[in-house]
C-alpha positions, 0 to 999 in steps of 0.5 A: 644876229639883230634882236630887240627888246624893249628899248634896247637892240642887240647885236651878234657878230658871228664870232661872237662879239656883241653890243647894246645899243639904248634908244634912249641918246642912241647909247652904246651901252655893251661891247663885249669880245667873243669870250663875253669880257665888257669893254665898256664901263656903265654905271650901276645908278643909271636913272630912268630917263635922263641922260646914261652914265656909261657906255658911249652917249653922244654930245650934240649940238654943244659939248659941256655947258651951253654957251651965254647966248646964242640958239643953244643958250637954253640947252643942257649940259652936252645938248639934245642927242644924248637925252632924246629918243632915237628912232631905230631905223632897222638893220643895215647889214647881217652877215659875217663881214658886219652887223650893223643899224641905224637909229635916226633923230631929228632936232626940236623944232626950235633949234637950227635943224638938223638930221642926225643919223648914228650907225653901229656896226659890229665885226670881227674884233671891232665895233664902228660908230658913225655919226652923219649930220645933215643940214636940211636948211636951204638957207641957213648954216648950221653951227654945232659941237660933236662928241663920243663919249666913250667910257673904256672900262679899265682901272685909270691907275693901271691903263693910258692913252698913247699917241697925245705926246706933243699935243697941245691940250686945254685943261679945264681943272686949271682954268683952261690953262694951255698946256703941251703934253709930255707923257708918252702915256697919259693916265687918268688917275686923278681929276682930269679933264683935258681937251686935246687938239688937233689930236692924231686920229690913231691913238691907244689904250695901254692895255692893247685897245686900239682907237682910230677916229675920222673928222672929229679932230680934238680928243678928250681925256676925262676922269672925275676921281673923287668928285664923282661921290656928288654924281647921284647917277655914278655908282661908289668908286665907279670912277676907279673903273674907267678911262674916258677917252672921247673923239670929237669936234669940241674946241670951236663950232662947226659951221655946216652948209645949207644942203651938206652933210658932215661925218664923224667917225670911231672905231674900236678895235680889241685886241686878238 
């Protein structure tokens, strides 16, 4: 079942898991099992109009600050996608193999040109986000960063990431420092803000939450911890509450051909 209100688009499998997605970045903002239990984290101080702190937005056309030149130079923190409004496009499919959408948005006018479209789909256990960018130039290439910024509600204390044993990874709390993980689970309990490359595409949640991703080949690790005090939109110790583990196309820039079109993927699967 597919029902609207007001900016917001709800979703119901028949066995009774759900998803919101906003408008407003084409946000993913709930996805609930069929006994009602949230699987994502979103922040109580969400302010109008401006970027949602939670859930899964998507960075695009650049991850993190915008680089010092270039045709991206003026843009803010993770690009346009997650602060634009997004057309919804209708249902693709409603049925008990899947209820799916798709929402559409096109790039300012001044940027590279870009078509982006989102697909969400719910189903048994499962809910499925595809993003496909297609470059409507006949010329040019287009250049760009990708990433879903997922925010798994769980305690960061208690709750891991599996499968990054062995991964190189850039630290950003430490100059960018190269480091090759060790940890058979990766806990986000303390700052943490680490860009993990050439990640495998299956890893894990320590409490059972599987997460397969397709052509977004580096994965993300971040939790602010105490620093989120300065963030006017997070909620008092909403940091304690999540584990943002985020599949993307981040370490370098994507460079799409005239006519071509590029897909990344993430799927999440709950345990039964």
């Amino acid at each position: 079942m597919i029902s609207l209100e007001n900016d917001k688009i709800h979703l119901i499998h028949s066995t009774g898991n759900s998803t919101t997605v906003s408008t407003l970045g084409a946000t993913i903002t709930s996805f609930k099992d069929s006994h009602g239990n949230q699987l994502l984290f979103l922040s109580n101080n969400c302010q109008p109009n401006k970027a949602i702190r939670g859930g899964i937005p998507i960075a695009f056309p650049i991850f993190g600050k915008p680089p010092s030149d270039g045709p991206y130079k003026q843009l803010p923190q993770h690009g346009y996608a997650r602060i634009s409004n997004w057309s919804y496009d209708g249902p693709i499919m409603d049925s008990d193999d899947g209820v799916s959408i798709k929402l559409s948005l096109n790039s300012p006018p001044q940027l590279p040109p870009a078509t982006l479209t989102y697909t969400v789909t719910l189903s048994a256990h499962q809910l499925t986000s595809t993003l496909h960018v297609h470059n409507p130039s006949s010329t040019q290439s287009l250049p760009f960063q990708a990433l879903l910024h997922t925010y798994h509600l769980a305690n960061p204390h208690n709750v891991g990431v599996i499968g990054l044993n062995g991964a190189t990874y850039l630290d950003k709390t430490a100059s960018s420092n190269k480091v090759i993980e060790s940890r058979d689970i990766v806990h986000a309990n303390n700052l943490t803000d680490s860009v993990y490359l050439s990640t495998n595409d299956h890893l894990q949640l320590s409490n059972g939450v599987k997460i397969r991703k397709h052509n977004f080949p580096d994965t993300v690790v971040w939790n602010p911890s105490e620093s989120a005090k300065n963030m006017s939109d997070m909620h008092k110790n909403g940091w304690n509450q999540f584990v943002c583990v985020e599949p993307g196309h981040v370490n370098d820039f994507y460079s799409l051909e005239p006519n071509c079109q590029w897909i990344g993927m993430q799927v999440i699967t709950i345990p039964q």
